[in-house]
Each structure stands twice: as C-alpha cells, then as structure tokens.
RODO-2510 file (C-alpha; in nm, 4 decimals, decimal comma):
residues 421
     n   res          X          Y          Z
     1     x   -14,3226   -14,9505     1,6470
     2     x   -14,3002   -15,2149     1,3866
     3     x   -14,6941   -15,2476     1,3440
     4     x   -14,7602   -14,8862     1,3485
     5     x   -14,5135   -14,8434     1,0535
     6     x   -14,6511   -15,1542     0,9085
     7     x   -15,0010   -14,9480     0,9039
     8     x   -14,8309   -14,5956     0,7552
     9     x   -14,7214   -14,8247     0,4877
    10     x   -15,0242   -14,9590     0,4559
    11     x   -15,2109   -14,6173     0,4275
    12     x   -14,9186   -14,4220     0,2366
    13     x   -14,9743   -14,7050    -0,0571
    14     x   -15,3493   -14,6294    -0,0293
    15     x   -15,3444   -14,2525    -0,0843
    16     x   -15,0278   -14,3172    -0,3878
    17     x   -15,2597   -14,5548    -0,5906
    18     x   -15,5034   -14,2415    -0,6570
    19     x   -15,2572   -13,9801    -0,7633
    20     x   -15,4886   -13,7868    -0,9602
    21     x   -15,6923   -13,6881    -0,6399
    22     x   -15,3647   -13,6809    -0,4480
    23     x   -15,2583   -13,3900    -0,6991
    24     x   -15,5661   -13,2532    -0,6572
    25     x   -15,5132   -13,1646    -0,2524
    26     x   -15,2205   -12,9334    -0,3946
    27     x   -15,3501   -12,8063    -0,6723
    28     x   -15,6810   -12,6972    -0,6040
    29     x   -15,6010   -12,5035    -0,2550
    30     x   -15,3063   -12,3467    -0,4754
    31     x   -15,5506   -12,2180    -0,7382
    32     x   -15,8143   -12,1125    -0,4688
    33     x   -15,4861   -11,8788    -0,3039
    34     x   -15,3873   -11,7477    -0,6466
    35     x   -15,7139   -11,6403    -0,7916
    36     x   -15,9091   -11,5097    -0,4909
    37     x   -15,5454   -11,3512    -0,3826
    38     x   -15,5242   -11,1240    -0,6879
    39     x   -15,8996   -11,0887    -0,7200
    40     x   -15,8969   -10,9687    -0,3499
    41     x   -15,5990   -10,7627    -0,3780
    42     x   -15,7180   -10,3789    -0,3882
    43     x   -16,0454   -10,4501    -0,1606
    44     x   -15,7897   -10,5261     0,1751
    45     x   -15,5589   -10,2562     0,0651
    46     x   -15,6090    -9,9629     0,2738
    47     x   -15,1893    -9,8315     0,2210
    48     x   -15,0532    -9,7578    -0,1704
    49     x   -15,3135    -9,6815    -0,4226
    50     x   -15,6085    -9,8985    -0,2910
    51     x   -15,9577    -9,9350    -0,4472
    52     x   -15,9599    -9,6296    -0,7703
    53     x   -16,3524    -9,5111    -0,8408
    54     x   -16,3331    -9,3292    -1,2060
    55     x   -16,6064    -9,0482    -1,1507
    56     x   -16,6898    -8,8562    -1,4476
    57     x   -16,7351    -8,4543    -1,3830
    58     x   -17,0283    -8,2948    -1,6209
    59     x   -16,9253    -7,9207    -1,5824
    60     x   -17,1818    -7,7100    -1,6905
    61     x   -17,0824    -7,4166    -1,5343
    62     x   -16,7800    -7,3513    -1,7148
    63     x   -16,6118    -7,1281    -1,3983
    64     x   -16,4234    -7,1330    -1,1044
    65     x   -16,6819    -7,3765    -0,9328
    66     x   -16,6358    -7,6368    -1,1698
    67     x   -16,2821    -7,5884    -1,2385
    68     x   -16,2165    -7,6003    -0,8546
    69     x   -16,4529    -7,9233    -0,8032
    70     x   -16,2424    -8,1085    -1,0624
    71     x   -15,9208    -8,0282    -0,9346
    72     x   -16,0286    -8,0960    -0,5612
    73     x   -16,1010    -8,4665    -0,7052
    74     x   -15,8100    -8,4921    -0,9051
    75     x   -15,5480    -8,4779    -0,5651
    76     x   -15,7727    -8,7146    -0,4015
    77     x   -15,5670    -9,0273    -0,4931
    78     x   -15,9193    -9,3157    -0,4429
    79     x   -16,0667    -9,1105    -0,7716
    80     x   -15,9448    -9,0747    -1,1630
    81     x   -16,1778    -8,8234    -1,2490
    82     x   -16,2711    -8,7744    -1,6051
    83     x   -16,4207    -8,4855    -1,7773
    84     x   -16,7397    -8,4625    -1,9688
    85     x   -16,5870    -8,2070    -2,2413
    86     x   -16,2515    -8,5123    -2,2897
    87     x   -16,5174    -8,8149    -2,3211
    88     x   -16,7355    -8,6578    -2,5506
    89     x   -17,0077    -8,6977    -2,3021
    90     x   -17,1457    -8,3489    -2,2277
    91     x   -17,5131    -8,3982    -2,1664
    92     x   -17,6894    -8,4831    -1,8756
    93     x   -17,9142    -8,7783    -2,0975
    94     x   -17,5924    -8,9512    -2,2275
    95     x   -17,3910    -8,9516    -1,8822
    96     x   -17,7270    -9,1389    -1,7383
    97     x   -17,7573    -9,3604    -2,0126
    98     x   -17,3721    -9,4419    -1,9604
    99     x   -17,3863    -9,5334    -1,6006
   100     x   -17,7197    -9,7330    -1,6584
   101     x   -17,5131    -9,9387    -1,8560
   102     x   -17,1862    -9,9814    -1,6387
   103     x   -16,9691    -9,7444    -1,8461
   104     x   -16,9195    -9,4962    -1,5508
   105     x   -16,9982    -9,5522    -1,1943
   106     x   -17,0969    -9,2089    -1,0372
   107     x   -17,1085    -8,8589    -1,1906
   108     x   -17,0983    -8,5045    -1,1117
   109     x   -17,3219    -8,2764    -1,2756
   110     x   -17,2653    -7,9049    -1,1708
   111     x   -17,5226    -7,6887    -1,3624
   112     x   -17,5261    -7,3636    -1,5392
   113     x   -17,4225    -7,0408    -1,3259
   114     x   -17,3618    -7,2401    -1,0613
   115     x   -17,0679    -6,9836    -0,9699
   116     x   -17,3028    -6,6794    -0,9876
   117     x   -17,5668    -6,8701    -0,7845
   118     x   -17,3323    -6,9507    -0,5140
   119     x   -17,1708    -6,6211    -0,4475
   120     x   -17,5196    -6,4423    -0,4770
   121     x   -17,6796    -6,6911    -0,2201
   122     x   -17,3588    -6,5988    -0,0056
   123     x   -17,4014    -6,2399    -0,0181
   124     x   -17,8299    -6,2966     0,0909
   125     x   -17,6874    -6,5944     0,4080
   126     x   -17,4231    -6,2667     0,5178
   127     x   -17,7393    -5,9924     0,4335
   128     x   -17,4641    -5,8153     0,1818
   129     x   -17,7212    -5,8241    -0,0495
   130     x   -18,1248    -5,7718    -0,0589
   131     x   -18,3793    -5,9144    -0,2389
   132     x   -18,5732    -6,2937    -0,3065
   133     x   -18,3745    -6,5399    -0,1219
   134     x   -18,1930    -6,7624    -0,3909
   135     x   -18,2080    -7,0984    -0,3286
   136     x   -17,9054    -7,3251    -0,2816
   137     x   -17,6796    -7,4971    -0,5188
   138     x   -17,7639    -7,7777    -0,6340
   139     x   -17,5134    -8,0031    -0,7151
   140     x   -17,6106    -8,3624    -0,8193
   141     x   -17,4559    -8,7315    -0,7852
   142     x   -17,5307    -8,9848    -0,9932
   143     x   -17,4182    -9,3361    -0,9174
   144     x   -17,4482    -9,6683    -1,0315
   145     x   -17,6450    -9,8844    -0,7979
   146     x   -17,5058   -10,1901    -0,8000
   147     x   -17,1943   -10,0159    -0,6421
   148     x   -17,1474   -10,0665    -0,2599
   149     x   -17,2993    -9,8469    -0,0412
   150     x   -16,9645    -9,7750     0,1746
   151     x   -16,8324    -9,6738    -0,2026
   152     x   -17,0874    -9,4425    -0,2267
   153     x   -17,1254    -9,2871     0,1030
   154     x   -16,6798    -9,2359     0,0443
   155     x   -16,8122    -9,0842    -0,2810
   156     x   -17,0977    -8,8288    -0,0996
   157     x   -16,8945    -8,7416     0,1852
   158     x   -16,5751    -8,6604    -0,0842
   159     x   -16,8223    -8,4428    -0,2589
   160     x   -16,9359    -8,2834     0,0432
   161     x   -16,6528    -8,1494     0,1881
   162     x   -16,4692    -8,0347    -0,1490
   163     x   -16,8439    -7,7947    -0,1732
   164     x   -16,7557    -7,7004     0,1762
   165     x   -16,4654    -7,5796     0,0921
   166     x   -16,6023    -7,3954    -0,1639
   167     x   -16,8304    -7,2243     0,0857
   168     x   -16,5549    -7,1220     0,3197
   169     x   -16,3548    -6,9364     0,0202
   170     x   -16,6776    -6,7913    -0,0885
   171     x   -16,7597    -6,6780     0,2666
   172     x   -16,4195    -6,5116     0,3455
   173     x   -16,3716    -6,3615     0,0340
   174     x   -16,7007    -6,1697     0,0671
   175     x   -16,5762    -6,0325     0,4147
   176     x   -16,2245    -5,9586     0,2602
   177     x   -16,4478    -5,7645    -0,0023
   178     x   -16,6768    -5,5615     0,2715
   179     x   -16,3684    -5,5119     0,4779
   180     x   -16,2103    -5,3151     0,1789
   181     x   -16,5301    -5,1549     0,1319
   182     x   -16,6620    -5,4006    -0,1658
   183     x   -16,8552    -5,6471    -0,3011
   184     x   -16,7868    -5,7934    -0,5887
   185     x   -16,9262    -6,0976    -0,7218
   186     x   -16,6295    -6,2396    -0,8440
   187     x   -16,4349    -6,5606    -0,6336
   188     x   -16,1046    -6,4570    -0,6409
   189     x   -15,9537    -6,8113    -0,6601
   190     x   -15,6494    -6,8735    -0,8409
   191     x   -15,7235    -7,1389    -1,1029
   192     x   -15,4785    -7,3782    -0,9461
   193     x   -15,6291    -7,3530    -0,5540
   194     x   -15,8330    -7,6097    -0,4487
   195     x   -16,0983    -7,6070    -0,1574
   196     x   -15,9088    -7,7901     0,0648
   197     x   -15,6188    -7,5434     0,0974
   198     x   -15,7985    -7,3644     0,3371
   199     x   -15,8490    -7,6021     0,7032
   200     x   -15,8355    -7,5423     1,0280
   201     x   -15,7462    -7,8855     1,1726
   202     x   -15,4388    -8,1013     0,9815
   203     x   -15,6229    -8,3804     0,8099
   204     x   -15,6599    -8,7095     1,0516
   205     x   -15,4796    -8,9974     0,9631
   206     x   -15,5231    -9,3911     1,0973
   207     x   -15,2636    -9,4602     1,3843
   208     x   -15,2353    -9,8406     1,3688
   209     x   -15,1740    -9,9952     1,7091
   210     x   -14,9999   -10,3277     1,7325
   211     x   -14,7250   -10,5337     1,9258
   212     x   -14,4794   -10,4359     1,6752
   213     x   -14,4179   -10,0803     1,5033
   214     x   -14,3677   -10,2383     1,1662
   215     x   -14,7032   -10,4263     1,1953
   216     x   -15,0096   -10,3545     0,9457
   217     x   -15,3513   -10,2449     1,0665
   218     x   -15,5216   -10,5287     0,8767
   219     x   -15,4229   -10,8339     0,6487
   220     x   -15,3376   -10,8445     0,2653
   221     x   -15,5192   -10,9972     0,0538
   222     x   -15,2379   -11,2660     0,0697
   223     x   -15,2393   -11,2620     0,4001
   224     x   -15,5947   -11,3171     0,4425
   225     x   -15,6188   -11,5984     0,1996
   226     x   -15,3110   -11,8115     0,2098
   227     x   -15,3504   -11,9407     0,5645
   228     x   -15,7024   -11,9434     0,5241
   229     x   -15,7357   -12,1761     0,2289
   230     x   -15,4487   -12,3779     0,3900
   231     x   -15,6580   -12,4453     0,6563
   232     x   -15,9622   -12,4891     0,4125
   233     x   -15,7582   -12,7471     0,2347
   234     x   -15,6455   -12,9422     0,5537
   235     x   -15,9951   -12,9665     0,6790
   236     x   -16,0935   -13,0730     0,3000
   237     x   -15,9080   -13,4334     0,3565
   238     x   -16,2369   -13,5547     0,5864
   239     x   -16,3368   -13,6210     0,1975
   240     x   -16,0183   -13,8995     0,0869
   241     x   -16,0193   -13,9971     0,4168
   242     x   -16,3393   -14,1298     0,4880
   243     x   -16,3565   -14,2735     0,1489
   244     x   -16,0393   -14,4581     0,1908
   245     x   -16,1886   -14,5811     0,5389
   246     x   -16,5372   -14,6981     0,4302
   247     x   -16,3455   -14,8645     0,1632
   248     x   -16,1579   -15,0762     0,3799
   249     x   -16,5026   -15,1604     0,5834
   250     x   -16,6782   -15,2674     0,2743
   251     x   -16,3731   -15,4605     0,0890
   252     x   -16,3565   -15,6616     0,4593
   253     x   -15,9778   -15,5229     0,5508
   254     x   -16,1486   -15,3817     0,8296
   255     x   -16,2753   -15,6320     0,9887
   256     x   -15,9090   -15,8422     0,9648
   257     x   -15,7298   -15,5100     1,0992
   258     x   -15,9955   -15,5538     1,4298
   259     x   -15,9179   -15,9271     1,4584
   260     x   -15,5479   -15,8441     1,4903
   261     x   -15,4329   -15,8007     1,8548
   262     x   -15,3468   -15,4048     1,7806
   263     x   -15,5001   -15,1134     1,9683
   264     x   -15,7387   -14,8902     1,7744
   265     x   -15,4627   -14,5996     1,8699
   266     x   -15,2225   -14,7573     1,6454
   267     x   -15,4654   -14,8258     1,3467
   268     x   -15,5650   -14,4445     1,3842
   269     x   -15,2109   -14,3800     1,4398
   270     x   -15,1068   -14,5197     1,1235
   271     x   -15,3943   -14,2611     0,9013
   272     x   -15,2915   -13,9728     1,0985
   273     x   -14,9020   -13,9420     1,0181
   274     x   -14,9072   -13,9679     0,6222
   275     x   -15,2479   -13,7354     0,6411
   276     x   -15,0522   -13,5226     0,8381
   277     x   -14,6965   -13,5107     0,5980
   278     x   -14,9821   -13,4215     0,3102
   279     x   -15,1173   -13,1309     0,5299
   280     x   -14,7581   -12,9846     0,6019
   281     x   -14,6581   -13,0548     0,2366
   282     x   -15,0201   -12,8025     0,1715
   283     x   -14,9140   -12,5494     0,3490
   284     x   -14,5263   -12,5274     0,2913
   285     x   -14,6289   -12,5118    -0,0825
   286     x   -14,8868   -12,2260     0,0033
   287     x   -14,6268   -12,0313     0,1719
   288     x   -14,3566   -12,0436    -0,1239
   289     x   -14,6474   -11,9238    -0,3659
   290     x   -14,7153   -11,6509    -0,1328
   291     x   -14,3502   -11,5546    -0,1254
   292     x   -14,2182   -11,5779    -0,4270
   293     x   -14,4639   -11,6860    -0,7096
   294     x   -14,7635   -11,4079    -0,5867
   295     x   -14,5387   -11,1239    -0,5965
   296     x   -14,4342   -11,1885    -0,9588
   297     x   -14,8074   -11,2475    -1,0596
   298     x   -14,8663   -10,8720    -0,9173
   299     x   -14,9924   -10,9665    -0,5676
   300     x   -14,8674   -10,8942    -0,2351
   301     x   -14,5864   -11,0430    -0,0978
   302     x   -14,6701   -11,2415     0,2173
   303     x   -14,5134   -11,0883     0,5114
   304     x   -14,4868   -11,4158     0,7664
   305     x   -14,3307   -11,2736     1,0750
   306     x   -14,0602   -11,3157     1,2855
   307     x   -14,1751   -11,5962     1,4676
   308     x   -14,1190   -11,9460     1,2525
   309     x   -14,1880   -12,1662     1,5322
   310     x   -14,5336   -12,0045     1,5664
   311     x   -14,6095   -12,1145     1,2811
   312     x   -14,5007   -12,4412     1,2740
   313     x   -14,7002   -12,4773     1,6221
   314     x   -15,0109   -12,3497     1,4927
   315     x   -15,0024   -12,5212     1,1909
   316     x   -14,9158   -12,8777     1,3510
   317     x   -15,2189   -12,7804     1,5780
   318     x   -15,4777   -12,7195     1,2476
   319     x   -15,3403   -13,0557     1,1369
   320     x   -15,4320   -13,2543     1,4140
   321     x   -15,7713   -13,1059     1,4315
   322     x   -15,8553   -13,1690     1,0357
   323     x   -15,7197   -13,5124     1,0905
   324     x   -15,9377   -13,5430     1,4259
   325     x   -16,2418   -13,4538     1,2587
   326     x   -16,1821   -13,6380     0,9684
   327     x   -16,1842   -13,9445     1,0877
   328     x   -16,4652   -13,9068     1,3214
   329     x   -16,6732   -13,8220     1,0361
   330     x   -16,5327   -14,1795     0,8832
   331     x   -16,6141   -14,3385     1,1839
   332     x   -16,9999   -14,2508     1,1536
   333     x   -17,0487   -14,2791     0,8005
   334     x   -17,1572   -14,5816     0,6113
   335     x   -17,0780   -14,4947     0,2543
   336     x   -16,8969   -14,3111     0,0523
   337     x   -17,1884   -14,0899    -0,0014
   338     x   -17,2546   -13,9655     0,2956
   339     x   -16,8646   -13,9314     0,3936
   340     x   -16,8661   -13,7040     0,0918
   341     x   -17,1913   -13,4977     0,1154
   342     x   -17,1576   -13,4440     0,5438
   343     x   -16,7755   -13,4036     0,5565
   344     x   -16,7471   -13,1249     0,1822
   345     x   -17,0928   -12,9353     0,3359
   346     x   -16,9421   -12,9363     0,6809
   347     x   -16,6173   -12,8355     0,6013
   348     x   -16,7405   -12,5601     0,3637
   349     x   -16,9937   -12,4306     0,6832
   350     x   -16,6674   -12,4304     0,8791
   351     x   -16,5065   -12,2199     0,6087
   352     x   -16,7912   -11,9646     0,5838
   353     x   -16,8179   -11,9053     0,9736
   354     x   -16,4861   -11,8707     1,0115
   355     x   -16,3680   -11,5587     0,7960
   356     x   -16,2193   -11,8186     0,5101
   357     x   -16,4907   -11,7268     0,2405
   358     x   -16,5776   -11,4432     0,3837
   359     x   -16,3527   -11,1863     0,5918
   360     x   -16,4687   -11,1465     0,8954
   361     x   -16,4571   -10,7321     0,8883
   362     x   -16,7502   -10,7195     0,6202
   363     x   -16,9865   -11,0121     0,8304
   364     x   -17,2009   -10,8565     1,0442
   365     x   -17,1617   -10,7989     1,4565
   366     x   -17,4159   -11,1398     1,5182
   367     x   -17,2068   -11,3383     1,2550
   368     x   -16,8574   -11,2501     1,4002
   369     x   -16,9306   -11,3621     1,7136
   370     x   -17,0805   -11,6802     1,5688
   371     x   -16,7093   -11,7334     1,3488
   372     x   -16,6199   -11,8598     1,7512
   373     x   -16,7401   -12,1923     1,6598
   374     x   -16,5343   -12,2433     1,4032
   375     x   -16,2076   -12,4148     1,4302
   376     x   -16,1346   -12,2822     1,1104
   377     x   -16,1625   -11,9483     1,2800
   378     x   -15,9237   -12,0202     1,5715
   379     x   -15,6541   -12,0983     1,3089
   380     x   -15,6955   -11,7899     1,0994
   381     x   -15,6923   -11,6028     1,3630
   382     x   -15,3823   -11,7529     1,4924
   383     x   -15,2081   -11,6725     1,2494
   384     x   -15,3117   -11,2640     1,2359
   385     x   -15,1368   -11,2921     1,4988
   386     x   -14,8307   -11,3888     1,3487
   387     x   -14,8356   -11,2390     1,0054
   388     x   -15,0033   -10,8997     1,0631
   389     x   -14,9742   -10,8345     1,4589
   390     x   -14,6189   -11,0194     1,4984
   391     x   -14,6954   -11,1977     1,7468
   392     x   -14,4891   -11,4792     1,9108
   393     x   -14,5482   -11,8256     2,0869
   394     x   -14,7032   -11,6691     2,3528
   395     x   -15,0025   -11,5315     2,1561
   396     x   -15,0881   -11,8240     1,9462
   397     x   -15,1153   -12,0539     2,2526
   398     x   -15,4699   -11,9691     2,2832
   399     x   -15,5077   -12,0630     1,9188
   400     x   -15,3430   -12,4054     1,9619
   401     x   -15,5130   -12,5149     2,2520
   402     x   -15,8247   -12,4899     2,1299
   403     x   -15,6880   -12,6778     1,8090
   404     x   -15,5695   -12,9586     2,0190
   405     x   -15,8662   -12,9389     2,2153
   406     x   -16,1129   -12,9915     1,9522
   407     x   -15,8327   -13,2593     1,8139
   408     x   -15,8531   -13,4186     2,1173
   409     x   -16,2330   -13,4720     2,1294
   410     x   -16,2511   -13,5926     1,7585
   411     x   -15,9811   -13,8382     1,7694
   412     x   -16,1183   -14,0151     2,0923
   413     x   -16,4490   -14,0161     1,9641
   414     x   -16,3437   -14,1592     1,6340
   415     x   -16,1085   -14,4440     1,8557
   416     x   -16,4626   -14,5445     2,0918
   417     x   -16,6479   -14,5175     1,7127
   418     x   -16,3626   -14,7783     1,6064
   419     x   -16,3678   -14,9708     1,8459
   420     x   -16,7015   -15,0671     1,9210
   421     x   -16,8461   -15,0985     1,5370
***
C-alpha cells in the first residue's frame, strides 16, 4: 500500500506542475456542453414550441382562399407566418429575390382568382357546371434550398392538407347549394373558419412508450450532450497521459521505476486513481452546469433520473475504459507526437461513431449499427437509459460490462506492453 501511494504521489505532482492543461480538461468539455447545448436546443425539442419556420404568404387573391390559407398557418404553432401586404413585399420578383438571399425561407404565392378558379373547377369535378374543363389551382412554394429537406417536406405536406381542406368545404358547400336547389359560386366560409375545422378522424398524436410514464420520447439537447462530452472528455486524457508517460521513458524515470522490485500493476495502479479523481471531478462539474447553470443560460434543465447509483456505476465504468485505453496507447507510442496525433484522431473517431458529434437519430441505418463499436456509444447509451428512459441498475449493466470489458483488455495489454519494453 505504501508504494502504490508513493506512485499516486508521484503522478498527482506530475499532472499539478502543468495546471494550465489541467484547467483545460474542465474547461474545454464545459464550453463544448454549453455552446453545442444551447445551439442544439430547438433541433431535439419535439414538446413546447420546437423548431419555428417564418413562411411568408404572397396573397394575390385577396378572398376567402387566401384569407383561409393564412389563418390555417397561423394555428399551426412550427410556423410565424408573415404577410406580403405587412412586409412590404407584394410581388412575386421581390419575395424570390428575398429568399435567394436568406431573408425568408419558403413562401406562399396564391395567385389572382384563385377563389373563383377553385369553386368553378369544383362545380366541372361534381358536373354542376358545363363547359372547358378549368384546370387546377395552382398554388406555389418557394423555399430556400439550403433548408433541410425534412423542413421542407413538414412545409409541403402543411400546405397540402390546409388546400385539402379547402377542397372539402368547397365540395360540401356545392352539395349544400344543389340540395337547396342552388349554385352559387360563393364559399360560404366565415372569415374566422379555417380548413381544418372540418375532419373526420381526431388529429394523431405521438404516444411515447417507456419504463416510466413521466419519461421523454427522446433526449434534450442537454441530455444528449452533457454525458456525451463527459465521456468525450474522459476519453480525451489518452492525450496528458501518454505525454506524461513517454516523458518519464525519455527523462530515464522509467527505466529506475522497472529496476525497482514493484509489479507493473502497481505502477499502472498509481496513473489510474488520480486520472480517475480528474474524470469524476469532469463529470460532477458537467452535471451541476446542466442543473443549475444551463437552465439560467435558457437551456434545458437536465432531468438525471431516479437512479443515482446508475450513474455513478456507469460513469466509474467510462472511467476505467478511458483510463484503459489511454495508457495502452502510451504503452505503444514512442513520442509525444504520435501519443498526440493517434490518441486526439482516435478519440475524436470514437466520438463521431458513437452519437457524441453526431446524434445517432440523423446518421444513417449502416452508420448506427456501426456506432456498436464505439465505447463511446455504450456509455451514451447507458445513460438514455437513465436520464430519458429511467432506467435503473438493472438496465445499465449491459452498458457497464462492456465498459469494463473493453477496460479490461486495454489495461492488460498496456501491463504485458509495460512490462516487456
């Protein structure tokens, strides 16, 4: 016991002579949570107000079409619609030249007599009326291009069913008119209606299904990011690690710590426990900036659970594999270069496969099933588990054991490594 403190003393005054890089490992995963956090915020919302497309409505028709396409878009709470007659935009030229240039991202632009047009082609589709067939509406999108293509297709399919609902008034108040013995052209809407009054089925919402009734469908932004960079940053020490350890190999100290009669399990003992205080220091600090700093900054509160020691499992798991890897990598690098190129590039390939960078939900089918190879991976998902699907010890056991696996296998490579260079 006395040489293995003897070597966590030995390492702890190591890591406290560079303090600037020792700030660093808290500072830097801290301003990675906070930025991409509140950047990220509205794109995992799918409950409150979520993502909010402005769409600007060119009404050329100047009658109950129009009227009734703007006010269908202005209860749909993912638009903020915005007139052509308010923004001094009325023509077709100056709308295009707007969202060319990023002003707007989509418009609507419903022509002249669209309203006569579409109760006339109404009357020809029920044969209330003879003559040329008139041809049907058109009503036209335009959208910016660099905008999603989910974004648009919400956008289309919006548009789409507020015109069907349009149709069906159209259509029912031409047989209310032939059932009382007329036809007039007129719509007979109420300025205040809106399309989607009229439905046969009541509009389907998401039923979330999860261990726990007060579960989310899907993380927060918060929720997404703090565990992931935490994870990010404890897999980031392979960098001060294997410097500190090719240091000692070049300034000699290694070669006296071999001579000793000590056991390469105490050596590596003594780099994994003040490693390991840094990593729970990481993520402690991440969790009180996701509780009680993020909120006031206008993010989401992060929701943890109601399972503590989950967490502390899990996250004593990550730890071990970080630490695991780390100092394999040390173990097979020469110099400092190397240590640093291999250990930041693999570390951020870890990060990218598994959901860190990158949720997982937008990577494609191939790619998610790829994230599997990620340790990185097994601890985010670990803790879904316990922040958005409440789970409990039980369901982050899978998690951890691959964790300690993979910890395992690094940490007796890295003793053979040590012991036979």
């Amino acid at each position: 016991m006395h040489r293995l403190l003897a070597s966590v003393c030995k390492e702890t005054k190591i890591i406290l002579r560079d303090r600037e890089a020792l700030f660093l490992l808290f500072a830097m995963p801290l301003a990675f949570v906070l930025i991409m956090s509140l950047a990220m915020r509205d794109a995992f919302k799918e409950q409150g107000e979520g993502i909010i497309f402005p769409v600007i409505i060119v009404d050329m028709d100047k009658n109950k079409v129009g009227r009734s396409v703007i006010s269908a878009f202005s209860v749909i709470r993912h638009f903020k619609v915005d007139s052509a007659a308010s923004s001094g935009r009325t023509d077709e030229a100056a709308i295009k030249n707007d969202i060319a240039y990023g002003n707007h991202r989509f418009a609507i632009i419903i022509p002249p007599g669209t309203t006569r047009q579409a109760v006339r082609r109404a009357q020809e589709q029920m044969g209330f009326a003879e003559g040329s067939q008139t041809e049907a509406v058109p009503i036209r999108l335009l959208s910016d291009p660099t905008m999603q293509g989910i974004h648009r297709s919400l956008v289309i399919s919006s548009l789409n069913r507020i015109l069907q609902g349009i149709e069906a008034k159209v259509l029912m108040e031409q047989l209310a008119g032939l059932a009382e013995g007329s036809t007039g052209l007129g719509l007979g809407m109420e300025e205040e209606e809106v399309p989607k009054d009229i439905r046969v089925f009541s509009e389907v919402a998401e039923e979330p299904v999860s261990r726990d009734s007060s579960s989310q469908a899907m993380p927060t932004s918060v929720q997404q990011n703090m565990p992931g960079w935490s994870l990010f940053a404890m897999f980031f020490l392979v960098i001060p690690l294997s410097v500190t350890f090719i240091k000692e190999k070049q300034q000699g100290s290694f070669l006296r710590l071999k001579s000793m009669p000590v056991s390469p399990w105490l050596l590596i003992g003594g780099k994994i426990i003040p490693y390991f205080i840094i990593n729970q220091l990481q993520f402690v600090s991440m969790m009180l900036v996701g509780i009680y700093l993020m909120p006031l900054m206008g993010g989401d509160l992060l929701n943890i659970g109601n399972s503590p020691a989950s967490i502390a499992i899990l996250t004593v798991s990550a730890s071990f594999a970080a630490i695991g890897y780390g100092l394999m990598v040390a173990t097979f690098c020469r110099t400092s270069e190397q240590a640093t190129t291999f250990g930041g590039t693999s570390v951020i390939i870890f990060g990218a496969l598994g959901g860190i960078m990158v949720p997982k939900f937008v990577m494609p089918p191939f790619l998610q099933k790829l994230t599997a190879i990620s340790p990185m991976s097994w601890g985010l998902e670990g803790f879904f588990d316990i922040f958005v699907r409440n789970g409990s010890v039980r369901d982050i056991l899978p998690e951890s054991f691959m964790l300690l696996t993979f910890a395992s296998v690094c940490l007796s490579v890295a003793a053979w490594r040590f012991k036979t260079t």
